[in-house]
N, C-alpha and C positions, 0 to 999 in steps of 0.2 A: 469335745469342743471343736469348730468350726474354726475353717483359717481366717475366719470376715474377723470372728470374734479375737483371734489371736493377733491380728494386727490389730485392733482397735486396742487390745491392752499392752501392745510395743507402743503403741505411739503415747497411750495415756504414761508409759513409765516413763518414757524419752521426758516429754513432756515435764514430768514432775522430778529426773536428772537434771533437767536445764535450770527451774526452779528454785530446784538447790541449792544449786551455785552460786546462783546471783543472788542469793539470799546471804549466803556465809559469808563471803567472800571479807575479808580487811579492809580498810582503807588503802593499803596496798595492792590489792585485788587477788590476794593468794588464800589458801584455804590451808587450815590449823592439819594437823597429820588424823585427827579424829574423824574430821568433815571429808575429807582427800580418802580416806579410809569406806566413809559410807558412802558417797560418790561413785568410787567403785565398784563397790555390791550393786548399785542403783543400775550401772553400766554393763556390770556380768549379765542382771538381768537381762537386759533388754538385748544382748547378744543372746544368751540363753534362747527368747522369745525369737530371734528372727534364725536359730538352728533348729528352732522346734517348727517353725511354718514351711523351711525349708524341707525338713525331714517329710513333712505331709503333702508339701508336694510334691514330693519325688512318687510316693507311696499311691496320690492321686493318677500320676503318670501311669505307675505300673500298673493301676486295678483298671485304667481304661486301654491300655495296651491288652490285659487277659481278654478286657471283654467284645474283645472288636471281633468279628463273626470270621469262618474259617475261610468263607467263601462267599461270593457278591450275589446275591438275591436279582432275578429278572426282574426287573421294574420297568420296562419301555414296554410300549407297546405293541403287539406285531405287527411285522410289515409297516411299522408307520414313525420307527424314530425314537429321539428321546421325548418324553412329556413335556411340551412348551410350555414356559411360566405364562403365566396370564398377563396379557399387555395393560397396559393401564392407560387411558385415554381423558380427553380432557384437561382439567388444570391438574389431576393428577401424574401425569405422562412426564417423563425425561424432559421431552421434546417441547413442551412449554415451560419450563422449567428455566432450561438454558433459552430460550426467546426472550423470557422477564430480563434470567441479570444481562443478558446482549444489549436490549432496551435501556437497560439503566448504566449499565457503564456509557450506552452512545446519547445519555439523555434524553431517550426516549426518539431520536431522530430517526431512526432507523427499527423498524415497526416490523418484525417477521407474522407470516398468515396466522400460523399456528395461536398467538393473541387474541383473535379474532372470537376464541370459544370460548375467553373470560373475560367478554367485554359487558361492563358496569351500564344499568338503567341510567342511572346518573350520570354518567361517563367518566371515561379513565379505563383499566383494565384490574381484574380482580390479581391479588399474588398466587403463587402455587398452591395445592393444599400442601403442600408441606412445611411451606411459610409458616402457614395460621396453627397446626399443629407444634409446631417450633415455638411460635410466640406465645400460645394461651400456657405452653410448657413454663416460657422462663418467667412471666407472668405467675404461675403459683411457686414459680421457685423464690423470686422479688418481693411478694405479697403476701403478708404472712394470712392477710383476710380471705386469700382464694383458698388457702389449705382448711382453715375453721368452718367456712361456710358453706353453701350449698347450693350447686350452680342449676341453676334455670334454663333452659334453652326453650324461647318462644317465638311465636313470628310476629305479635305485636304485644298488647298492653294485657298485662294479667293480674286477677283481681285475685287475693288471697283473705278466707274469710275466715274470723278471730274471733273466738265464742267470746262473748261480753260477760255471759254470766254462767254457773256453774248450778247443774242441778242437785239438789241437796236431798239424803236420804232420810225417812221419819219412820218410827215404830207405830204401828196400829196393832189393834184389836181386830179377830176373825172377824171378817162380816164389816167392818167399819168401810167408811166412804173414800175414797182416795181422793188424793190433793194433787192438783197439774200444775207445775211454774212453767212460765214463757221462758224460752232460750233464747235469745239474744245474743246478737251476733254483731261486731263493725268490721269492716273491712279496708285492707290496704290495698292501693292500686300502683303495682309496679309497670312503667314503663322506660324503655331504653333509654340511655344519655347517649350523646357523640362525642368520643373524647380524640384529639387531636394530636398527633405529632409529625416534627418533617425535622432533618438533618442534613444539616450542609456538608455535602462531599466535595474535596478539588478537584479538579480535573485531572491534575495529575496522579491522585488515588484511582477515580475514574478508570481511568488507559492503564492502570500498571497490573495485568495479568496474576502477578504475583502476591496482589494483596488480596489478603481475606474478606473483598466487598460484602457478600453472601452475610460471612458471620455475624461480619461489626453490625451491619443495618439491624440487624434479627436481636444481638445484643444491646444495640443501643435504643431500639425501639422497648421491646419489653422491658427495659431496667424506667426508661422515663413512665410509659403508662402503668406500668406498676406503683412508681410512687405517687403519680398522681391518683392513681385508682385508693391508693392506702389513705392519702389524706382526703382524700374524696368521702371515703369510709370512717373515717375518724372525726372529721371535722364539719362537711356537704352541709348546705343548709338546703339541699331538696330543690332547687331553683337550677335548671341545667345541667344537674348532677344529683348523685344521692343525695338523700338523707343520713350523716355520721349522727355515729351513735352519742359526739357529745355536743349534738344542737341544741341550742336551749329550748327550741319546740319543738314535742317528737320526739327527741334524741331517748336517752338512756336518764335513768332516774341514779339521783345520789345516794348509795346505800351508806357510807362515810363518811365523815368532813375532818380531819386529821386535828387534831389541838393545837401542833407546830407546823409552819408554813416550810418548814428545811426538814422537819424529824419524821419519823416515821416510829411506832414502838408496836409491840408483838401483841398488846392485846388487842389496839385498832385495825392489825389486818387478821385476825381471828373476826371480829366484828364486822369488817368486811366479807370475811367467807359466810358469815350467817344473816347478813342482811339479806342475802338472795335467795328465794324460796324454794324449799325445799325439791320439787320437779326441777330445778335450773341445778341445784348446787350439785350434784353428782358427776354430772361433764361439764361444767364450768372451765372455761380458761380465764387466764387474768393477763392483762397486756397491759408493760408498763415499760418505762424508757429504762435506758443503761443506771443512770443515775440512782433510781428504785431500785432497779435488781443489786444493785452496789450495796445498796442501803439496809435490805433485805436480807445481803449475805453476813452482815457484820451483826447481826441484831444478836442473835444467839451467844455469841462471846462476850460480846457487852454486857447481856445482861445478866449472864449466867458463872462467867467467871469468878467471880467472888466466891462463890460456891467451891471453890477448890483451894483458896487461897489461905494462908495465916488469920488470921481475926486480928493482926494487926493492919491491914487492907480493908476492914469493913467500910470505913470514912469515904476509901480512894476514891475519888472523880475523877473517873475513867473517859482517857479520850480517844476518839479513831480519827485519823489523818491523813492526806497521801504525805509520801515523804521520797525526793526526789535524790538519786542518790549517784555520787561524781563521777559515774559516767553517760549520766541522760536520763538509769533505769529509773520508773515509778515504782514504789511498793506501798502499800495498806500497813500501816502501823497503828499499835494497840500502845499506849502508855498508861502507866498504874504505879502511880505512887505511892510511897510507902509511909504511913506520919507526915511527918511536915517535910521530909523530901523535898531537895527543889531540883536533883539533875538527878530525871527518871530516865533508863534505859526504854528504847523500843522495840516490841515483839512486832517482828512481821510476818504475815497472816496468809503472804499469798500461796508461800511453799505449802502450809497444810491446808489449806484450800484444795490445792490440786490433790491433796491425799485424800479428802475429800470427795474427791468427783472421783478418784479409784476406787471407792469404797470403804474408805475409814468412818467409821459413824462420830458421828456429831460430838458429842460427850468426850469420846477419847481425842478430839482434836481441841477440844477447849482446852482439856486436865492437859495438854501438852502445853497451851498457850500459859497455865498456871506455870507449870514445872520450869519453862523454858525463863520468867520474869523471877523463879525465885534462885532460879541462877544465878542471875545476873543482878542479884542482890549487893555482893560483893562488890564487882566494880563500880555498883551504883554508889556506895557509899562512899567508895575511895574517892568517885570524882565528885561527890556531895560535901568532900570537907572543906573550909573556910578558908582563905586566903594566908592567912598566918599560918596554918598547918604545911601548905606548899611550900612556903617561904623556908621552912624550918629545914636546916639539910638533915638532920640527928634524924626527922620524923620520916624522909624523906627517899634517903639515900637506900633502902633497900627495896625500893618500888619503883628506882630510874631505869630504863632503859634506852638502847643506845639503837639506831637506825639509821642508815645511810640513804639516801636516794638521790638522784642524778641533778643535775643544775636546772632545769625546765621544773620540776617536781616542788624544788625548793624555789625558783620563783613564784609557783602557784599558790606555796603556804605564806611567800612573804605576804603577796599579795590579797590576801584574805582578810 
């Protein structure tokens, strides 16, 4: 195993330590001696994991210490020096480079020669190539459309041609007459759009040596033309800009129409993965917002939980929810009532989630969402009994408990 690999599973355990927590956690905000217990283990690990990356480092140090050579190899040339790097000239060069940002910190008032070798047909002056490689950079990092698709470089309008029809094979007889169909073909004609941005810098950014002019421009450019590029691609009605793929002429065809305008259920995105034709469905991506992928990840427990459950659960009308909890945290909660139950406890979803994305398979994180709701069976009931039963001290008195907390804590409950 690789150190990349060994920090990616420090962090995923960190990760699903912090999870924990905030999941167990009391009303009080302290954790039972059981949960404080496996907390810990969660924590060894992850010290464990950054003694084991360190040990591999040390280990890397030393195999590149053995192998460093006994003695320096002539590599210059005679009589003539050491090998000069290759100069780089043009908009690639140092030296235009720094003339750009001189230019732009003096808003452009102040004009060094060196400029002169990236000056625009149109006018203006071209950026560095360093720029443009910088930017088409943060541009696929922004954009999730540059990483899926497949970049072009042309110098004007390029016509790309789409077999219309497909030639079909027949059995014959030796000797028999052969049959010719026409191929047909339509074509699409891509040509470039001009997409625009400009950012206002102060003056006082300007002048001040100190600020990172270079980066922000570079960052703040590609993060806007990125997005405009993504919804360009998603949305474009082909007028000034692309063609997105959900134009209603042109665009992308409807393989699904969902039954619920809020729901989503597991046999319509199976049906979704088979509306699309066979050639497509093998490197298929599916691009869908936070909301779906949310939706997507709860599907499995919802519907499968019962499956682990008592048979007296088979009725439950199971709900998923966020549930917002008193110190700001969100969590995903699962409820499942039990009979005619009316105060059902909540399982929350996101701690095994993240065991999850470690590697827990699917199945064993449900049977825990089972396990974890017939625990909490008990309390469910206790606090499901009827008001006369509270009332009763005889029924009462060996399920009271007694808790202190400070004067701000108990305004907070008066106030509730």
């Amino acid at each position: 195993m690789t150190i990349l690999e060994l920090r990616e599973k420090r962090n995923k355990a960190w990760e699903a330590a912090k999870a924990f927590v905030e999941t167990k956690r009391d009303k009080d905000g302290l954790l039972s001696a059981e949960d404080a217990a496996t907390y810990a283990e969660m924590e060894q690990k992850v010290q464990n994991y950054t003694a084991e990356i360190a040990r591999m480092e040390e280990m890397e140090a030393m195999e590149a210490e053995l192998n460093k050579p006994v003695n320096t190899p002539i590599t210059n040339r005679p009589m003539g020096g050491a090998n000069p790097q290759e100069k780089k000239s043009g908009r690639a060069s140092d030296e235009y480079r720094d003339a750009m940002l001189h230019a732009i910190r003096n808003n452009f008032r102040n004009i060094r020669n060196v400029l002169s070798e990236g000056i625009d047909t149109d006018g203006g002056y071209l950026v560095p190539e360093e720029y443009d490689s910088r930017l088409i950079e943060g541009l696929e990092e922004e954009n999730i459309f540059r990483r899926l698709g497949t970049t072009i470089t042309t110098s004007g309008e390029r016509k790309i041609n789409i077999a219309g029809s497909k030639p079909a094979a027949a059995w014959i007889d030796e000797g028999e007459a052969l049959t010719f169909g026409d191929a047909k073909f339509d074509q699409i004609n891509l040509d470039a759009h001009k997409l625009h941005v400009a950012v206002k810098v102060t003056e006082e950014l300007l002048y001040d040596n100190a600020f990172g002019l270079e980066n922000y421009l570079i960052r703040a450019f590609s993060r806007a033309l990125a997005n405009a590029e993504e919804d360009a691609f998603l949305n474009g009605d082909g007028t000034g800009k692309p063609l997105g793929i959900f134009a209603e002429e042109g665009g992308g065809q409807i393989g699904v129409t969902a039954a619920s305008a809020t729901e989503i259920t597991a046999d319509e995105i199976i049906n979704l993965v088979y509306a699309l034709k066979r050639p497509y469905r093998k490197k298929a991506k599916f691009i869908m917002n936070d909301a779906t992928i949310a939706a997507l990840r709860k599907l499995n427990v919802k519907d499968n939980v019962k499956e682990y459950l008592p048979e007296s659960y088979k009725d439950a009308v199971i709900k998923l929810q966020e549930v917002e909890k008193n110190n700001g945290l969100k969590l995903t909660g699962i409820t499942i009532p039990n009979g005619d139950q009316r105060i059902v406890p909540t399982v929350y979803l996101d701690s095994l989630y993240q065991e999850y994305i470690n590697g827990k398979d699917v199945d064993s994180c449900v049977g825990d969402v089972a396990d974890m709701r017939i625990e909490a069976q008990g309390k469910a009931e206790f606090l499901d009994m009827g008001v006369p039963d509270i009332l009763d001290y005889e029924k009462m008195k060996n399920k009271l408990q007694v808790r202190i907390c400070d004067k701000e804590r108990r305004w907070q409950f008066q106030c509730l």
